[in-house]
Structure formats: C-alpha cells, structure tokens
N, C-alpha and C positions, 0 to 999 in steps of 0.2 A: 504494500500500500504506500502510495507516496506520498506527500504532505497536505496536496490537495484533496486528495481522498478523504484521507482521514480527518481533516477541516471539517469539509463538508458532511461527512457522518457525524460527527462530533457535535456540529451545530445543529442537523437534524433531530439528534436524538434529543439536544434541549431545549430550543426554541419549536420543534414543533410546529401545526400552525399557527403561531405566531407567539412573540412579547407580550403578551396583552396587559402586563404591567407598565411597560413603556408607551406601548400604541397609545393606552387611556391617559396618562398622566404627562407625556410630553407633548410635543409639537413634533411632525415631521422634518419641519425644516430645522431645528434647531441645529446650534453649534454648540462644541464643548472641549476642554482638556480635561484629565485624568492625569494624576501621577504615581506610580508603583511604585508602594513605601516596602520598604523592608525591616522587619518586626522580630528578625532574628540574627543571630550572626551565624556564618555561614560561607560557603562557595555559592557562587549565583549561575544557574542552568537554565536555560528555555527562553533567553529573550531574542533569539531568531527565530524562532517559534511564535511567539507572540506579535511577531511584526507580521509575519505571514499570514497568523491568524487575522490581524487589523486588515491588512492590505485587500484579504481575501473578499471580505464585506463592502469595504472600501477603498478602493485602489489609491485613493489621494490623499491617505492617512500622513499624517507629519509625525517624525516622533526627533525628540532633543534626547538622547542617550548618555545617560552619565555613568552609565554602568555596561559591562559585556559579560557574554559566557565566561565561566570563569575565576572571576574577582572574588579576591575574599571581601566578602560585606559583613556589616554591622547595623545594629539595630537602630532606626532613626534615617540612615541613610536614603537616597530616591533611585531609583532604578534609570526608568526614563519615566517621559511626561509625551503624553499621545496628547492629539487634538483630531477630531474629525465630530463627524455629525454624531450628537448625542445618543439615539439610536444606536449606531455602530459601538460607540463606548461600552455601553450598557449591554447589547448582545452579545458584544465579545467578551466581557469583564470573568464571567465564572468559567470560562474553557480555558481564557490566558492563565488563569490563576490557579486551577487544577494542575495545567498542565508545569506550570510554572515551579510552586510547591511541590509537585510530585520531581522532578528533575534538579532543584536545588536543594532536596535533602538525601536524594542518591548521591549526588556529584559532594554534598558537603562527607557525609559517610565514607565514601571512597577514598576522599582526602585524607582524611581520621586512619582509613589502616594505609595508605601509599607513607603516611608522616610514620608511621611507627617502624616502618622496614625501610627508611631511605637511607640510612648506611649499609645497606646489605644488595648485594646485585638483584635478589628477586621480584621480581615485577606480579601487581596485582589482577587478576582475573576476576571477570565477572560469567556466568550461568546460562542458562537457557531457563531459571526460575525467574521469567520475569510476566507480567500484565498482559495476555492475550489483546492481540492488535497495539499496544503502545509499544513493544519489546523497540523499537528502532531510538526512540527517547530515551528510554529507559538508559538503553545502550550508549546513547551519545553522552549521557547524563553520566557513565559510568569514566568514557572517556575526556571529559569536561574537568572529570576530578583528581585524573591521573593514573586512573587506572586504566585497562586493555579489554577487549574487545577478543572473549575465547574463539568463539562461531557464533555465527547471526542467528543460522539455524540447523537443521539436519540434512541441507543441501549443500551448506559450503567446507564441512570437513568431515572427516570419517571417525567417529567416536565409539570403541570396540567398547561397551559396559559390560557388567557382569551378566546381566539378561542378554545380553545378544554371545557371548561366551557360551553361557550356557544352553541354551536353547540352539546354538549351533554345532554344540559336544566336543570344546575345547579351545583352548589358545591358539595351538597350532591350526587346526582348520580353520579359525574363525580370520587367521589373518594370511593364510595361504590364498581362503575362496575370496577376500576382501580384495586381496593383489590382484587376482584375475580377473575379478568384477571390474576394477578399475581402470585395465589395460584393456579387456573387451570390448568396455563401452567408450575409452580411449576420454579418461576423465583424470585430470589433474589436482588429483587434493591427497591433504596431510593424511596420516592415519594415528590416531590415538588408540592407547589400548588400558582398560584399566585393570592394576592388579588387586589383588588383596592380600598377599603375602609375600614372602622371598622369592619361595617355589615359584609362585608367578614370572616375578623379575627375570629368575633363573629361563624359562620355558623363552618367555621374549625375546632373550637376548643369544637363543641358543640358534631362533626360528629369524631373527633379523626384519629386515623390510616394513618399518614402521619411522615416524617419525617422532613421538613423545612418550612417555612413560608418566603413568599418572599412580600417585599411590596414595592409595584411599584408606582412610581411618589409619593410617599408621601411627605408633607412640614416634616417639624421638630417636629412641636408642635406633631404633627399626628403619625408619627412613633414615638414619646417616649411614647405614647398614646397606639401606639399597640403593642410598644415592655413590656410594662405595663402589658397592656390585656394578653399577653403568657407567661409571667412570668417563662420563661426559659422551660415551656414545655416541644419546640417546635426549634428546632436552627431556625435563624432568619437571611434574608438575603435580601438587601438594592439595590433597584436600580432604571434606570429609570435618565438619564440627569445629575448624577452627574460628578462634574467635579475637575479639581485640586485645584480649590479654593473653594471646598463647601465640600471637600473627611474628613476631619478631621472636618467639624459639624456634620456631619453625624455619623461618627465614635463614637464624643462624646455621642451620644444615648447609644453608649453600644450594637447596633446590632453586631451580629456576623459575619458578612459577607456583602462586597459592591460587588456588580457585577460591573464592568467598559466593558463594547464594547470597549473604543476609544483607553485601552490600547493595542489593536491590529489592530483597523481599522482608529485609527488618527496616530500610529506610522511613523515618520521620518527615513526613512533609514539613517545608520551612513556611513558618509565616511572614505570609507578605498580604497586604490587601493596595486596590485601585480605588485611589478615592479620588470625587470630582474638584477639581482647582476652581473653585468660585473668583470668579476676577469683576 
C-alpha cells in the first residue's frame, strides 16, 4: 500500500460520510492555522507523513517547520504550524496525530535500546510484530530512531523458523530444498535460519549456504558459545525476551544483531496535540 492508499482508507474509515461536527459548526470557506505542540520528550516521527496527509485534502496547505523526523524534542516545544482551510485542519487533525504518536514513540523507544549498545558494534532490529496495514510506519519509525529494518515482509528475505524446520523434517532439508527453490525460480535473497541450540549451530555450519544465524532464547554463556562456534562465518543475530536491561549483555557477546519485537509492539505513543492559532 502506498501513502496515498493508505490516506485515503485512513480518512474513509473516519470521516465517513462526512464531519458533521465541522460541516454544522464552521463555514466552508473558512481559513485557519494549527500548530503541533509536543507534550512529551522524545525523538519526533511522522511529520512527512502529516504533510502528505494535509496536502492530500489540500494540495495548497502551507506548513513553517520547526521540527523534522528525527529531533530529539521536548515538552513545550512546536513541531510545525499548518495553515489551510479550517475544514482541512480539523479532518486531518486525528489521523496526523494517530499517526504521528504512534511513530514518535517507536522511533523514541528504538533510541532508548540503539543509546544502550552504542559502544558495542551490534546494530538494532526491528520484527514483522508490527500493526497490520501500518507495518511501513511503523518501520520507518523504527529506522527514524536508529535502529534497522530486519525484512519488510515474507517476500523480501528467507527466514528458516523453527515451524518451517520442522514441519519440513530438518535443518539440513529445510535449507538444501530452500537453495533450490531459490535458484529454480532464479530469486535473489538472504537466507536466515533459526537455531535453538549448539546442535543446531553445529548442523548449519556443517550444511553451509545461508546467510545469518539467528539464536533464539539463548542464556549468555550459550550465545558466546555459539557466536564462538561461527566465528564470523556467518552474520549473527540475537533474540528471543531480551529487554532494556539485558540489550547491552547481550550486545557485549559481540553478536551482530538483536532482534527486539517490543520496540514496536511495547511502544508508548508520545503526546502531542494540534491546536488552532487564534490570531
């Protein structure tokens, strides 16, 4: 779905046939500005977003930008300041601000564990747990805060889980018939494969022809154990419950990558509201 897609469903599903709170109570022709206050501190996400959304309504929308994707913000501070037909303001205000809150407290989150491991080489990952039809936000939101961008979806890399392991009766088949599939249909992507123990590790590295190594629920001792065993092979990627107070022991193993879920499905939307600029 692209951006105007998702606008225009987005607005559909709230305006409906119609405002009828603004129809009855303003003027069509009216004018107005609006400025997005920020009511928290934070990294700031979604304000390319929000201009699209304006523009979408209103193609002649004005905005003074004092803020970008990005910025560490604080509480008090203004974003930008829209002006277009009142109307427009007011049907875009709860979709910029959904969208806006839901993207500035991923991106602020992401920050929060990228600060806790940035003496360490390992780079953060984000999931495929994210918001059915928002996953592209979501995701920008993830990389907004400094973190990465694992797969978009189950189209653009090859992720061997333990259900498709199993259900296909082993490591070795699972990443033999995976190879051939990929050279058949003459398809250029990564292959992951996830372990659950050494034995694992051991069986990958025996059968080759992969590209990452993912190790899942491992203790400490365990992962330095098997990031040991690959000895750089093989990029190496951490996951499974860890949290912001375990993200930098983990990191100190030297893996090259933590997956985190919760930077996108534990995030706290930030508070921001649009309120109108009486002049």
């Amino acid at each position: 779905m692209d951006n105007t897609m998702f606008i225009a469903a987005a607005l559909k599903e709230d305006i409906g046939n119609g405002d009828h709170s603004t129809l009855a109570a303003i003027d069509k022709t009216a004018k107005g500005k609006a400025l997005l206050k920020i009511k928290e501190d934070g990294i700031l996400a979604g304000i390319t977003l929000a201009q699209e959304i304006f523009y979408y309504l209103q193609p002649d929308t004005t905005f003074a930008l004092y803020k970008k994707d990005g910025d560490q913000v604080q509480n008090g501070e203004i974003a930008f300041e829209v002006a277009a037909d009142v109307h427009t303001i007011l049907m875009a205000e709860r979709l910029v601000l959904n969208c806006m809150q839901r993207m500035s407290g991923i991106a602020t989150l992401t920050n929060q564990y990228v600060e806790k491991i940035k003496n360490y080489k390992t780079k953060i990952l984000d999931t495929r747990k994210t918001t059915p039809l928002f996953r592209v936000y979501e995701k920008e939101a993830v990389r907004i805060g400094g973190g990465i961008n694992l797969r978009m979806g189950l189209y653009d890399m090859v992720m061997l889980k333990d259900n498709h392991i199993d259900f296909c009766g082993g490591i070795e088949k699972a990443i033999e018939k995976t190879v051939a599939y990929l050279q058949t249909n003459n398809l250029d992507l990564k292959i992951e494969v996830e372990t659950r123990n050494l034995d694992d590790v051991k069986r990958i590295l025996s059968v080759g022809n992969i590209h990452r190594i993912m190790l899942d629920n491992y203790d400490l001792p365990t992962l330095t154990e098997a990031i040991q065993l690959i000895d750089g092979k093989y990029e190496t990627e951490a996951s499974g419950g860890i949290n912001m107070n375990t993200v930098a022991d983990y990191a100190a193993t030297g893996v090259d990558y933590i997956s985190v879920g919760a930077i996108i499905n534990h995030a706290v939307s930030m508070d921001l509201s649009l309120k109108a600029q009486l002049v």
